[in-house]
N, CA, C and O atoms as a MOPAC input file, in Angstrom:
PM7 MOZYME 1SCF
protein

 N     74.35500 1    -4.92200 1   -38.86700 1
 C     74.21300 1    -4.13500 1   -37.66800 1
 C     75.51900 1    -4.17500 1   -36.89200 1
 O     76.42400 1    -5.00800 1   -36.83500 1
 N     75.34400 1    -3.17500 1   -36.40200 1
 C     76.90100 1    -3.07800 1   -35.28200 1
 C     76.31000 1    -2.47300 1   -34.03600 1
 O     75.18900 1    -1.98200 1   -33.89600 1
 N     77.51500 1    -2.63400 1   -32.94800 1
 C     76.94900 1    -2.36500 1   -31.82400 1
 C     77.76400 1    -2.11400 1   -30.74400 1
 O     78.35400 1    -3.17600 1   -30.54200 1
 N     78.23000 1    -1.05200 1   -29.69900 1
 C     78.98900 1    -0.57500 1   -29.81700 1
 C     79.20000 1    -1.56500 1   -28.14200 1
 O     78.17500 1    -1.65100 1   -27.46700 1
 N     80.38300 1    -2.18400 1   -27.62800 1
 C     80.20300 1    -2.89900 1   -26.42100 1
 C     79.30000 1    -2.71400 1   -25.45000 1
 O     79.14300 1    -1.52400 1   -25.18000 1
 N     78.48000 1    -3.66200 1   -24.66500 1
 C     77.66000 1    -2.83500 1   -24.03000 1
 C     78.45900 1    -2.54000 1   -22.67400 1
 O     77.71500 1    -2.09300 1   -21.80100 1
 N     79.97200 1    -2.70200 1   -22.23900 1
 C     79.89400 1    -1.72800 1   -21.25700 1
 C     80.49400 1    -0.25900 1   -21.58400 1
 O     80.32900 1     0.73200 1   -20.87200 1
 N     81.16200 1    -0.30400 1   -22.69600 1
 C     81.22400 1     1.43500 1   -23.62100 1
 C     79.84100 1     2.37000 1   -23.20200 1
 O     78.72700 1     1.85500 1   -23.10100 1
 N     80.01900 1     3.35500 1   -23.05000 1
 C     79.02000 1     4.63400 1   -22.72700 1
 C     79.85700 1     6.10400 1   -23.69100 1
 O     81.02400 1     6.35300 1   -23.99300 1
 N     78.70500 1     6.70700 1   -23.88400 1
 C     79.32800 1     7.57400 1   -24.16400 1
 C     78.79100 1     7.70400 1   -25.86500 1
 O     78.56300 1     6.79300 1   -26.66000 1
 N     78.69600 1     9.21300 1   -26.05400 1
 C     77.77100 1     9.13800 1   -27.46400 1
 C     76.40300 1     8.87600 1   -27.38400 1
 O     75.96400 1     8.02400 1   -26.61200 1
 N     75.57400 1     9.65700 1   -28.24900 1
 C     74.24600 1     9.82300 1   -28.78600 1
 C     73.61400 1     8.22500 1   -29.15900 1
 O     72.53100 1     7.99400 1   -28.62000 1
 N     74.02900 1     7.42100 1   -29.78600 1
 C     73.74500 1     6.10300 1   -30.61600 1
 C     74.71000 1     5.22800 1   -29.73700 1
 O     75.63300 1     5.59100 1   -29.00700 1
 N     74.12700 1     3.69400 1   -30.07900 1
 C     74.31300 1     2.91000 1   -29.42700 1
 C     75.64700 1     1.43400 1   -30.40200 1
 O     76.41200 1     0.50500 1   -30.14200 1
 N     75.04100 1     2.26600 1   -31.60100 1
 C     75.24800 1     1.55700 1   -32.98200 1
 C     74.05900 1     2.05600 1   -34.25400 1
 O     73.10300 1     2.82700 1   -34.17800 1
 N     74.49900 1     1.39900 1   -35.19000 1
 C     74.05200 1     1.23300 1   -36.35000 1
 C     73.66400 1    -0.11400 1   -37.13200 1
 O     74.21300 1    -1.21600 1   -37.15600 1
 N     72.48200 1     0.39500 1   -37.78100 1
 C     71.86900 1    -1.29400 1   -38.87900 1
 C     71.56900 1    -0.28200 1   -40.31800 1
 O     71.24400 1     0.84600 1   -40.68800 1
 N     71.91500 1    -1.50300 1   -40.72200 1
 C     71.51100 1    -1.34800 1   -42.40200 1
 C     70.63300 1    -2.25500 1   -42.72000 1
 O     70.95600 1    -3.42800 1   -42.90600 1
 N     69.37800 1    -1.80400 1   -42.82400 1
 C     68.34400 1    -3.13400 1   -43.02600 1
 C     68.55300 1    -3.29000 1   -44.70600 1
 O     69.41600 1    -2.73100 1   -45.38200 1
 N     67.62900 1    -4.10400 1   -45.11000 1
 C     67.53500 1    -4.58800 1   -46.51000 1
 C     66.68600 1    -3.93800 1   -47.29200 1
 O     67.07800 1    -4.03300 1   -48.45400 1
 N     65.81600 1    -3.39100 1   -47.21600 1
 C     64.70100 1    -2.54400 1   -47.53300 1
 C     63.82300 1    -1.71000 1   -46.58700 1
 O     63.66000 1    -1.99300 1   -45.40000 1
 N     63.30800 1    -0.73100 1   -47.17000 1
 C     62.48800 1     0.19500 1   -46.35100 1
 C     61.26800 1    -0.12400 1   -45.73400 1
 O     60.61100 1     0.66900 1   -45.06000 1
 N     60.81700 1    -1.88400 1   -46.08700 1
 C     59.81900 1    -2.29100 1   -45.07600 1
 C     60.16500 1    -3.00700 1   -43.73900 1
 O     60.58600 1    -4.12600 1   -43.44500 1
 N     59.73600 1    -1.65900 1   -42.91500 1
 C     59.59300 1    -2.08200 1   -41.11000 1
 C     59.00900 1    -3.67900 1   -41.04300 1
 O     59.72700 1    -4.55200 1   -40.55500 1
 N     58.06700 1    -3.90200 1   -41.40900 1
 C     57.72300 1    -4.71400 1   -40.39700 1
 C     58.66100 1    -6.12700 1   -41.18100 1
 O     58.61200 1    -7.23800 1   -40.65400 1
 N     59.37500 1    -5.91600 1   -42.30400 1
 C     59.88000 1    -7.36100 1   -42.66600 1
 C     61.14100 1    -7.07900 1   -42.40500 1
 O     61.98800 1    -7.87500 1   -42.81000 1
 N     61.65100 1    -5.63100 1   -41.51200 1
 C     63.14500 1    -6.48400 1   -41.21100 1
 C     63.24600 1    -6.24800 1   -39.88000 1
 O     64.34800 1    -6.39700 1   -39.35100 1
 N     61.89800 1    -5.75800 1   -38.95000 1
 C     62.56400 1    -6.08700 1   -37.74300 1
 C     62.55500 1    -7.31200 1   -36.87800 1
 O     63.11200 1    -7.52000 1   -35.80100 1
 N     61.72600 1    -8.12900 1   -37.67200 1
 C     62.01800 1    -9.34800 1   -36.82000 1
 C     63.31100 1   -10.12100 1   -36.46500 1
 O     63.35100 1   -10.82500 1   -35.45500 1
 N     64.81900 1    -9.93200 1   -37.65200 1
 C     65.38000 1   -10.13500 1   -37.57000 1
 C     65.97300 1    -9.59000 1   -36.24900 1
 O     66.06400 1   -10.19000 1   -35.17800 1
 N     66.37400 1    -8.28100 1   -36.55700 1
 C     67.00100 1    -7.09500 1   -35.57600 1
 C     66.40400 1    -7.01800 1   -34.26600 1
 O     67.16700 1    -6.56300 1   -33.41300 1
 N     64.90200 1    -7.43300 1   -33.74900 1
 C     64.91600 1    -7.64200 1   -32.57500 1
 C     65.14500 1    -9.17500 1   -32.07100 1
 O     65.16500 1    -9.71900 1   -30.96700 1
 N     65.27800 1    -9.52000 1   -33.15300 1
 C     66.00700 1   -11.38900 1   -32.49600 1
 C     67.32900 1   -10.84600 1   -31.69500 1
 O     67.53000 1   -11.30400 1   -30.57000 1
 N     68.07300 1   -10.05500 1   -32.14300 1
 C     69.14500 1    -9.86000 1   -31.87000 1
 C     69.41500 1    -9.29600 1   -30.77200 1
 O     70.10100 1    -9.83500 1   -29.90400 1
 N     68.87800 1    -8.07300 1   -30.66900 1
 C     68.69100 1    -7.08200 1   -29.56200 1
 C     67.97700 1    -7.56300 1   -28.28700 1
 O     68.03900 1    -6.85200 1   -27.28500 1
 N     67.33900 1    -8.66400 1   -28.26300 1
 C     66.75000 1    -9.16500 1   -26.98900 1
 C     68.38200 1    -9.94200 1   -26.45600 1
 O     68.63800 1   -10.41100 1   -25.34700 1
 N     68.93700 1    -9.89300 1   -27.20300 1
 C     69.74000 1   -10.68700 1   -26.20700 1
 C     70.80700 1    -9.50400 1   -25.24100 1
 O     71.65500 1    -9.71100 1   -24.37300 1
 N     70.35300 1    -8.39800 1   -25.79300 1
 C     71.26200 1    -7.29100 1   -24.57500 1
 C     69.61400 1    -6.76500 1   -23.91000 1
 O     69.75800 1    -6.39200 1   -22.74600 1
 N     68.54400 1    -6.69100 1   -24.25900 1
 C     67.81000 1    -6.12000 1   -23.49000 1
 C     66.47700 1    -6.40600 1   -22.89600 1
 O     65.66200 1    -5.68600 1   -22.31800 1
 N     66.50300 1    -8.44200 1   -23.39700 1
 C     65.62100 1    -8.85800 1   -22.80800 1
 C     64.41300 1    -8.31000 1   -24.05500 1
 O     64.34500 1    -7.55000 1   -25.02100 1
 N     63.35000 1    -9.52500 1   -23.07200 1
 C     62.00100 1    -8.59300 1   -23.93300 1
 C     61.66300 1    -7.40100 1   -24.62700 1
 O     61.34100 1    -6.47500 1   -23.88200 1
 N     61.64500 1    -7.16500 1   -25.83800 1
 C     61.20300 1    -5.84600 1   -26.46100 1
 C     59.84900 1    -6.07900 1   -26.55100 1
 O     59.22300 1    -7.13600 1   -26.61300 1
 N     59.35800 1    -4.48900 1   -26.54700 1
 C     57.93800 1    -4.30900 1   -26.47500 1
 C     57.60300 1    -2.60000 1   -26.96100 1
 O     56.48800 1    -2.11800 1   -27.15900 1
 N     58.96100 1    -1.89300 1   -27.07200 1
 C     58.14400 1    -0.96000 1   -28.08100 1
 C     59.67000 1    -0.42800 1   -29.07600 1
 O     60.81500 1    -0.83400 1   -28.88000 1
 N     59.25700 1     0.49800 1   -30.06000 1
 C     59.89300 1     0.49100 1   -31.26400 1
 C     59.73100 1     2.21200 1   -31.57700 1
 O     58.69400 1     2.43300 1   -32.20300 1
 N     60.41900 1     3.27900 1   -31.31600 1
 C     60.11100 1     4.26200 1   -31.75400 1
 C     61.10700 1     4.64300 1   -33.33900 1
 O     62.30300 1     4.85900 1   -33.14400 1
 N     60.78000 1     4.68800 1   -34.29300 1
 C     61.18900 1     5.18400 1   -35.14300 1
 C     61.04600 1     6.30200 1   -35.86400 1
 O     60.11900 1     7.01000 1   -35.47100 1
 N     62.01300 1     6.95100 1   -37.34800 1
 C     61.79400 1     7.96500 1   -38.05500 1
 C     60.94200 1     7.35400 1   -39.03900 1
 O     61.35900 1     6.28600 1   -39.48800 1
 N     59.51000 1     7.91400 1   -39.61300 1
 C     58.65600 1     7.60500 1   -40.48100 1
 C     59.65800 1     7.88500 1   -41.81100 1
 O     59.61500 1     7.13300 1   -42.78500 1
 N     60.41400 1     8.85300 1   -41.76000 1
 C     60.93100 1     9.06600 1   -43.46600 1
 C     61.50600 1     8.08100 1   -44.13900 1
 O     61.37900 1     8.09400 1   -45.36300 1
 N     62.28400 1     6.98100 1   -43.48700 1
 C     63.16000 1     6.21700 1   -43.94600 1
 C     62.72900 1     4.72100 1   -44.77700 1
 O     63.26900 1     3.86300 1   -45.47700 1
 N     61.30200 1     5.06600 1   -44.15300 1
 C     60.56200 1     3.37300 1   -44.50500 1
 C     59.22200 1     4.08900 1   -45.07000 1
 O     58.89700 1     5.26700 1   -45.22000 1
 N     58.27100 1     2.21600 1   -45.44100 1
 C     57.09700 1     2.39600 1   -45.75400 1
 C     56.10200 1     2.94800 1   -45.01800 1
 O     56.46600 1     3.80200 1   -44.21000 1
 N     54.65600 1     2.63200 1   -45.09100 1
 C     54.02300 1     2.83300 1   -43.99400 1
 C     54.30200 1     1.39800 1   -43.03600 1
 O     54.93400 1     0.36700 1   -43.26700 1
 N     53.46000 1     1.90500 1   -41.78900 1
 C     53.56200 1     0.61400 1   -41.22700 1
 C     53.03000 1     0.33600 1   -40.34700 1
 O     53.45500 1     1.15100 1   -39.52900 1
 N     51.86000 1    -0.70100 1   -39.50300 1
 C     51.50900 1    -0.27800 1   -38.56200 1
 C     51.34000 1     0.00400 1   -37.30500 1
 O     52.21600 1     0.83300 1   -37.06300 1
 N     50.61100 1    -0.22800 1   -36.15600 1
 C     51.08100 1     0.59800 1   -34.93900 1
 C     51.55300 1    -0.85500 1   -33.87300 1
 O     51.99300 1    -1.04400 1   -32.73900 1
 N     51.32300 1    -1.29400 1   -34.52900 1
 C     52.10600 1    -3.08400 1   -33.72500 1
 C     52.71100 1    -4.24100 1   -34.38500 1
 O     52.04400 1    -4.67700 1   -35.32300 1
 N     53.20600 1    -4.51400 1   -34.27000 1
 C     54.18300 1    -6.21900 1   -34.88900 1
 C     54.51800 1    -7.05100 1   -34.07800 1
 O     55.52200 1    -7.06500 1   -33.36600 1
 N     53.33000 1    -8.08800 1   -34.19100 1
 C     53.44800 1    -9.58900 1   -33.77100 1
 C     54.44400 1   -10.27800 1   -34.18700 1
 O     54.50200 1   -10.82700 1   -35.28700 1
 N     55.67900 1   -10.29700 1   -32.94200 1
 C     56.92900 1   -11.57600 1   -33.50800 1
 C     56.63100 1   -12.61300 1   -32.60900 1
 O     56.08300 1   -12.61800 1   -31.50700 1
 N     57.10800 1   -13.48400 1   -33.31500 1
 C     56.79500 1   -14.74700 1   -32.22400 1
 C     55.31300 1   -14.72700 1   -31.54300 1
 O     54.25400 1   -14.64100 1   -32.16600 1
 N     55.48200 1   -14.83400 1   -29.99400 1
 C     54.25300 1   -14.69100 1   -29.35400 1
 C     54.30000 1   -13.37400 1   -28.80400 1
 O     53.39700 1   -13.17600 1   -27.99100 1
 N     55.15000 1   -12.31500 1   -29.01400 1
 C     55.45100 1   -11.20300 1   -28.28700 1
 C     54.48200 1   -10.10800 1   -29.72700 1
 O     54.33100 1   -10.21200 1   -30.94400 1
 N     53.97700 1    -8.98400 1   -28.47700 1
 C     53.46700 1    -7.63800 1   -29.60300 1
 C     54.56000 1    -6.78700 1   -29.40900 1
 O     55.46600 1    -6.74800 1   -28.57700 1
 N     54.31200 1    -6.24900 1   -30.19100 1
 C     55.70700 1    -4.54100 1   -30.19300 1
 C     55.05100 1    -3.90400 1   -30.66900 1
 O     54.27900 1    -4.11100 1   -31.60500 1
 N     55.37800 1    -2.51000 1   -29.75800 1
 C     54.15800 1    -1.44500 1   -30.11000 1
 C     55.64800 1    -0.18500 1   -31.03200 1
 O     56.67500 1     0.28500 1   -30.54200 1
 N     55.07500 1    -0.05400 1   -32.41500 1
 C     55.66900 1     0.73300 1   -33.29500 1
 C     54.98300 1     2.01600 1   -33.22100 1
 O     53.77600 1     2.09800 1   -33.44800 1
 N     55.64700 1     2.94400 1   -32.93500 1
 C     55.60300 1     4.29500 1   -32.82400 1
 C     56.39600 1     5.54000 1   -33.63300 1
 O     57.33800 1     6.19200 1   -33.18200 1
 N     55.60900 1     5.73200 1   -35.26300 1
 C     56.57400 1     6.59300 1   -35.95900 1
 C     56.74900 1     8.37300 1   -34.92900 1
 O     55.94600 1     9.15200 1   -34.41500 1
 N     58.18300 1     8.30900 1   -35.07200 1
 C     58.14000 1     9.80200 1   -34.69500 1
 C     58.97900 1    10.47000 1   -35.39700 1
 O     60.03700 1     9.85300 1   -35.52400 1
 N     58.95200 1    11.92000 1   -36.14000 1
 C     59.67000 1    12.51900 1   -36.73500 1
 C     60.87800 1    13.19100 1   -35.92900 1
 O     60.89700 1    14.35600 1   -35.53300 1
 N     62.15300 1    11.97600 1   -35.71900 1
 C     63.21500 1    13.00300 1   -34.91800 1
 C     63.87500 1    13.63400 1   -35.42800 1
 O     64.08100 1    13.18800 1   -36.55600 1
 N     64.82800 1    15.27200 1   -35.07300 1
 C     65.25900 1    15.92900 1   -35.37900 1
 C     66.67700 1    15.34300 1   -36.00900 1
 O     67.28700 1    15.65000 1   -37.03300 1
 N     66.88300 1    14.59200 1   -35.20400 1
 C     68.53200 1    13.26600 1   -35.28100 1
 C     67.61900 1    12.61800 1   -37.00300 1
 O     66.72600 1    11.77700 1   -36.89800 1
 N     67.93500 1    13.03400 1   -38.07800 1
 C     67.72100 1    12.14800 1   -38.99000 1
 C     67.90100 1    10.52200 1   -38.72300 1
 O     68.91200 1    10.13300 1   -38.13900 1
 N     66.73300 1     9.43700 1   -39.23800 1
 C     67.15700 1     8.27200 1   -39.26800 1
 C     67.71600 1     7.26200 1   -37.56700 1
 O     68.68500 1     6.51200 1   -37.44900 1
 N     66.85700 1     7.57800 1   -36.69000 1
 C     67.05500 1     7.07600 1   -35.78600 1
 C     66.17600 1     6.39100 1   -35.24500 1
 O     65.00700 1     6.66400 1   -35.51600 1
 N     66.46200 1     5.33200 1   -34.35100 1
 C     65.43900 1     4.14100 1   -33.97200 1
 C     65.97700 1     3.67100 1   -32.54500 1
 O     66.93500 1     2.94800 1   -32.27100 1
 N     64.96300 1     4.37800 1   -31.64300 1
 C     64.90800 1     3.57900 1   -30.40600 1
 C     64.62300 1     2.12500 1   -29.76200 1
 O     63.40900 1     1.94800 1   -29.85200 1
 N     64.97600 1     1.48300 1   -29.40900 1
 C     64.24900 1    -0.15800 1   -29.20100 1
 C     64.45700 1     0.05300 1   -27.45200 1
 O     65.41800 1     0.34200 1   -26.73900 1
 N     63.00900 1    -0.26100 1   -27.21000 1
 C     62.83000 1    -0.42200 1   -25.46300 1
 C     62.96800 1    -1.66700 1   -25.17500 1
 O     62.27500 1    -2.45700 1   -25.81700 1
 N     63.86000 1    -2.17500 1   -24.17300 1
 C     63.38400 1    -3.49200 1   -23.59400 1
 C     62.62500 1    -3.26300 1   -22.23700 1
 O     62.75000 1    -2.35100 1   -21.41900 1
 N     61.68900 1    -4.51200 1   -22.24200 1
 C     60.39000 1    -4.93700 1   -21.21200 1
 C     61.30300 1    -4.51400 1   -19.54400 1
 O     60.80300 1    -3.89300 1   -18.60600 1
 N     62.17000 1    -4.86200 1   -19.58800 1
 C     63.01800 1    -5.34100 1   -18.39700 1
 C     64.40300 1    -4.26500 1   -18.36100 1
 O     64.79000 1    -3.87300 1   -17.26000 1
 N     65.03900 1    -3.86900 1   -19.48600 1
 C     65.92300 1    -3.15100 1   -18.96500 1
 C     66.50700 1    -2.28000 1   -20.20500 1
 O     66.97600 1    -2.62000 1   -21.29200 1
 N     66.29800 1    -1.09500 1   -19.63400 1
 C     66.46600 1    -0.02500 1   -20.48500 1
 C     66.27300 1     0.09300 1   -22.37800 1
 O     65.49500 1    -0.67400 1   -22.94500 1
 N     66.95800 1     0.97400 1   -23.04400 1
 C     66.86500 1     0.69800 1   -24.66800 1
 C     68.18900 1     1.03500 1   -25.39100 1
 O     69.24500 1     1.32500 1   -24.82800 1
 N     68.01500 1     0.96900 1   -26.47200 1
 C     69.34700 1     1.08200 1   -27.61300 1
 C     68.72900 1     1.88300 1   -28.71800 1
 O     67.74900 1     1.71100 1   -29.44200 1
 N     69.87000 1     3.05400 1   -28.57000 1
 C     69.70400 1     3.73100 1   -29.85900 1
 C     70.70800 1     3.20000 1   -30.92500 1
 O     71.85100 1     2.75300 1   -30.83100 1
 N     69.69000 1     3.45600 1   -32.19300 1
 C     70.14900 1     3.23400 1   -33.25500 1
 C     69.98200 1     4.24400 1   -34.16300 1
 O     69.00900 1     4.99700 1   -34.13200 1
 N     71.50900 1     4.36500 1   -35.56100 1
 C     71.76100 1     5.18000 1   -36.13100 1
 C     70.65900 1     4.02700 1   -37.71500 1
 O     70.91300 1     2.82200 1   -37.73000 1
 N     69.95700 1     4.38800 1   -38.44000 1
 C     69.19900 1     3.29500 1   -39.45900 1
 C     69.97200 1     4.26500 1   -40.57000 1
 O     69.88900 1     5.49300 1   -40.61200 1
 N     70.81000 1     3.33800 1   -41.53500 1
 C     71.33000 1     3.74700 1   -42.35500 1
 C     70.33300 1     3.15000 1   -43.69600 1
 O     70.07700 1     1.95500 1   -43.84900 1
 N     69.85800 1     4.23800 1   -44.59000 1
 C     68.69400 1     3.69200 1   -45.40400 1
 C     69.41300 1     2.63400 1   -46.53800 1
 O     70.54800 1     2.70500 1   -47.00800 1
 N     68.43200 1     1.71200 1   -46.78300 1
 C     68.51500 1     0.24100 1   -46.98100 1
 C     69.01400 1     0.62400 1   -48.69800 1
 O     69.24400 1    -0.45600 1   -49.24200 1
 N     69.22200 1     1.68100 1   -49.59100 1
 C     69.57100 1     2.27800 1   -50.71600 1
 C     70.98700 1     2.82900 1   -51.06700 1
 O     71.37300 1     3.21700 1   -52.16900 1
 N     71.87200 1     2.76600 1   -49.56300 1
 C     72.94200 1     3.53000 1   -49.67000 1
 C     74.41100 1     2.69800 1   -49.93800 1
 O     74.79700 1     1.65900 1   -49.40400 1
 N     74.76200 1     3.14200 1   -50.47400 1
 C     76.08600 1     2.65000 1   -51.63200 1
 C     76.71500 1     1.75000 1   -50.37600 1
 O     76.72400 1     2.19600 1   -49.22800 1
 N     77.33500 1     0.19200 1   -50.78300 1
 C     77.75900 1    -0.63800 1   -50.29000 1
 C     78.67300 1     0.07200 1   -49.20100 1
 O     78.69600 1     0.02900 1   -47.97100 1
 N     79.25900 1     0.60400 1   -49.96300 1
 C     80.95200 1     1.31200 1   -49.23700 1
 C     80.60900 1     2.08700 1   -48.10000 1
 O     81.16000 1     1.94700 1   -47.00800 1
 N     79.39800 1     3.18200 1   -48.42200 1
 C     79.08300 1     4.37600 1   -47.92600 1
 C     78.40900 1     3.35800 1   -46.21400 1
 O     78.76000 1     3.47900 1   -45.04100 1
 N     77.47700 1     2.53600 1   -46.80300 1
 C     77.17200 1     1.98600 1   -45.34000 1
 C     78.18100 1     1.48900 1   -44.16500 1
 O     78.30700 1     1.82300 1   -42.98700 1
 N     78.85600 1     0.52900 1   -45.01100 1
 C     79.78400 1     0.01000 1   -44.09500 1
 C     80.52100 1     0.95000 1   -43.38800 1
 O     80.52600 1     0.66700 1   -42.19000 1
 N     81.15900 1     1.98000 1   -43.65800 1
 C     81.80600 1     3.15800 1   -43.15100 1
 C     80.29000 1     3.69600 1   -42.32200 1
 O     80.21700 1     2.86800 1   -41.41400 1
 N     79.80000 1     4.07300 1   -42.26100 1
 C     78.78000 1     4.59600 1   -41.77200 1
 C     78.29200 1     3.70700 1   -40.12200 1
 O     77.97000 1     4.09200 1   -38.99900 1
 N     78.46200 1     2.47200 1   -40.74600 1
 C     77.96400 1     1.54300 1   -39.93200 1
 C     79.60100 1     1.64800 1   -38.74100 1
 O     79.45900 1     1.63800 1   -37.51800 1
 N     80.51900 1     1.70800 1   -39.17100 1
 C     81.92200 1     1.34900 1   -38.29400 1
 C     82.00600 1     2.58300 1   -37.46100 1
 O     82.23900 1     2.66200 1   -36.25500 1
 N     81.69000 1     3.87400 1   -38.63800 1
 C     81.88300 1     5.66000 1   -37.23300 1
 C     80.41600 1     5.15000 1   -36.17100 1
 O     80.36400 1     5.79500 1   -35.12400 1
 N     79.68500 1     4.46900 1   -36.29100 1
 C     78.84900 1     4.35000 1   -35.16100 1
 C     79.35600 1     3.77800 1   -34.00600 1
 O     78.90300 1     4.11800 1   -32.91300 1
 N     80.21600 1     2.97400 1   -34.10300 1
 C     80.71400 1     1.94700 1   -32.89700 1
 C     81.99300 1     1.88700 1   -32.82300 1
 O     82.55200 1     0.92400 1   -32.29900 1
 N     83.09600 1     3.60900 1   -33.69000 1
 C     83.89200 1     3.68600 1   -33.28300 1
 C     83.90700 1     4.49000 1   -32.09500 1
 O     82.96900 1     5.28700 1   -32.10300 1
 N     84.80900 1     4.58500 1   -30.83300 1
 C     84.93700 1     5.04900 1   -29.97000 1
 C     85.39900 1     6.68400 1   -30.35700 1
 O     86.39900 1     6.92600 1   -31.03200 1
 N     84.57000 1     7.64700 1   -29.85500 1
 C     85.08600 1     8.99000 1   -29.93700 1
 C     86.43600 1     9.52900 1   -29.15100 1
 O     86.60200 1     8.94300 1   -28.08100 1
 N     87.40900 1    10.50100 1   -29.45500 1
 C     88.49100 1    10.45600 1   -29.01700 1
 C     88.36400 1    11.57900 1   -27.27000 1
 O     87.83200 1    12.67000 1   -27.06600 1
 N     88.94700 1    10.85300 1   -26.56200 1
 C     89.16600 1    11.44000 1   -25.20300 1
 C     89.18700 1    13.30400 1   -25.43400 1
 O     89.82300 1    13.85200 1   -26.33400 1
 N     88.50400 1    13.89800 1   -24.59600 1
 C     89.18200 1    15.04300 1   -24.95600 1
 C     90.46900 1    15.62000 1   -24.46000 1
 O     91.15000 1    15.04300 1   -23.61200 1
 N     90.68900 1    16.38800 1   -24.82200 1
 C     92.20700 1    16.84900 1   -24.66600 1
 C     91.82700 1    17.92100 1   -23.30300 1
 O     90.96900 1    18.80400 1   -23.28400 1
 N     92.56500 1    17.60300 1   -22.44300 1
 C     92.81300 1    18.15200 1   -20.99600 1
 C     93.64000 1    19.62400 1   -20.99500 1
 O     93.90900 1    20.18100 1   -19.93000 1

């Protein structure tokens, strides 16, 4: 996963993850270990159904629920994470099948900075 500074603004996505496989509920426990630490408590999960298995409408981590919500977005492959307390992070989900090389590049144009425009 990458992630683009959090005082950077600017751009659609927040960053990018490359999970390990197309089952939700066994890799987000990792990825919201992570993400609580910019947004505090998570408690809901909107994702693209195409990219993964089925899955269902909540995931017990720890002592916390997270309410999973597939939605078909127009943005191929994207994943919202809400925190309890303060705002969310978009994410670009690069599917867990795609050529070593192809991710990593994929994963770096997410959290490279877009160029100023020209005045």
């Amino acid at each position: 996963m990458r992630l683009k500074p959090k005082a950077e603004s600017g751009g659609y996505v927040d960053g990018a993850w490359w999970p390990h496989s197309p089952d939700l509920t066994a890799e987000l426990p990792d990825l919201l270990a992570v993400l609580t630490v910019r947004l505090g408590p998570i408690w809901r999960v909107v994702y693209d159904p195409a990219g993964w298995s089925q899955a269902p409408q909540q995931l017990t981590v720890g002592d916390r629920v997270i309410r999973l919500d597939a939605y078909p977005f127009e943005v191929w492959n994207t994943m919202y994470i809400f925190g309890r307390d303060t705002g969310m992070i978009v994410l670009r989900v690069i599917p867990s099948a795609t050529d070593e090389e192809l991710a990593h590049a994929a994963l770096m144009a997410a959290v490279t900075p877009e160029p100023a425009a020209l005045s």
